[in-house]
C-alpha positions as CSV (number, residue, x, y, z in Angstrom):
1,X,209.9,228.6,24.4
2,X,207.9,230.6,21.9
3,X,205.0,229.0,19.6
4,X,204.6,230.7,16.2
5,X,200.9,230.6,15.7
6,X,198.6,232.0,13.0
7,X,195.4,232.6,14.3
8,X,192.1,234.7,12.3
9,X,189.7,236.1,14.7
10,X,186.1,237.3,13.3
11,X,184.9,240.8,13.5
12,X,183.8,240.6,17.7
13,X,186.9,238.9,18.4
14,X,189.4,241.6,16.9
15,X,187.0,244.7,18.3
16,X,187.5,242.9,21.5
17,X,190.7,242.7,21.5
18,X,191.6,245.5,20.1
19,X,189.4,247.1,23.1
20,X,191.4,244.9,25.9
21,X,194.6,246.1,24.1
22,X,193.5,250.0,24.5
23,X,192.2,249.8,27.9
24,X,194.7,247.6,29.3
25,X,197.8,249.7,27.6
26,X,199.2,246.4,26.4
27,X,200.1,245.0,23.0
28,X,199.0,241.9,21.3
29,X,201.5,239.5,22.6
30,X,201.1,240.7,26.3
31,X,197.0,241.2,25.8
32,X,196.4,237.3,25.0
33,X,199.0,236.3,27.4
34,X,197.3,237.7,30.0
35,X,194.0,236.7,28.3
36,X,195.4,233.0,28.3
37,X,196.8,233.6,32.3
38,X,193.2,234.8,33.4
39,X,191.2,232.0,31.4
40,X,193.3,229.3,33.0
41,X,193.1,230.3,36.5
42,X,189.4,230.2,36.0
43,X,189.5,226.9,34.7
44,X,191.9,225.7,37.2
45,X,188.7,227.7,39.8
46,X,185.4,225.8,38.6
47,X,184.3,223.3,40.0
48,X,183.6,219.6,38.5
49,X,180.9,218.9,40.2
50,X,177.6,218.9,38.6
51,X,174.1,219.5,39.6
52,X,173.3,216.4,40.7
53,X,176.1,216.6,43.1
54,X,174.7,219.4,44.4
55,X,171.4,218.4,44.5
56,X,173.0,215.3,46.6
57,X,173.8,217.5,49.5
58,X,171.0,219.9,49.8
59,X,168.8,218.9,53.2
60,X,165.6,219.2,51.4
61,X,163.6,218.0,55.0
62,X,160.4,216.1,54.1
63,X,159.0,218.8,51.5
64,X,157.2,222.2,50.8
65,X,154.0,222.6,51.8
66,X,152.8,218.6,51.7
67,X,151.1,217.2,54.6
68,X,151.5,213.9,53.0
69,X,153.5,212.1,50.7
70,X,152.5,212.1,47.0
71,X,152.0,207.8,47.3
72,X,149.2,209.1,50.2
73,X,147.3,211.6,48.2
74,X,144.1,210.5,48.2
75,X,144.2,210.2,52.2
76,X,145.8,213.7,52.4
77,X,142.6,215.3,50.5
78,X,140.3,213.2,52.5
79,X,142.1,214.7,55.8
80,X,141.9,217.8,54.5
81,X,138.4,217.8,53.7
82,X,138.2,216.7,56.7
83,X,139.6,220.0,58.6
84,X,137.6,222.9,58.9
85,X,137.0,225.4,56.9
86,X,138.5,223.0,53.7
87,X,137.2,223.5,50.1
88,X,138.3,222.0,47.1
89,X,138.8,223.5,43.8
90,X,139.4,221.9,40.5
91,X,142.5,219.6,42.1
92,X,143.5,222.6,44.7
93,X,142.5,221.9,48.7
94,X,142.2,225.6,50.7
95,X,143.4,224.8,53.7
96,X,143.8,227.4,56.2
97,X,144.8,230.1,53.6
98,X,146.9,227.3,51.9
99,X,146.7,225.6,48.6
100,X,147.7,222.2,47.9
101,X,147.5,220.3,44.9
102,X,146.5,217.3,44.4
């Protein structure tokens, strides 16, 4: 079954095309058929789920570099004042070589 369709295609569109047609060998019909074929098995490819989703199923383990939760932090800087060699800088705690924030 064939469609007659009048499309207008701006200035990028036709240099495109016209660049597909050329390097492909192909005329108009067969370059936006295969155009059409190619954009639809992509479609029919990506995946519906969104980041969330993704998010969902990541094993994120109990955190970076925390050595408490964020509901504990005043006890966390207290315990690591508390270890040696601990020094506090504008909300930063050096710890061992590491910064945590507070």
């Amino acid at each position: 079954m064939a469609i007659y369709q009048q499309v207008f295609l701006d200035k990028e569109a036709e240099q495109a095309l016209e660049a597909v047609m050329q390097m492909a060998k192909l005329n108009l019909s067969e370059a936006l058929k295969e155009g059409l074929v190619l954009l639809q098995q992509h479609l029919n490819q990506t995946p519906e789920s969104k980041p969330f989703d993704i998010y969902k199923q990541l094993d994120l383990g109990e955190g970076g570099y925390a050595i408490v939760p964020s509901s504990q932090a005043k006890e966390g800087v207290k315990a690591a004042l508390q270890r040696s060699e601990s020094k506090i800088y504008f909300g930063r705690v050096l710890v061992d070589n590491q910064i945590y924030f507070f």
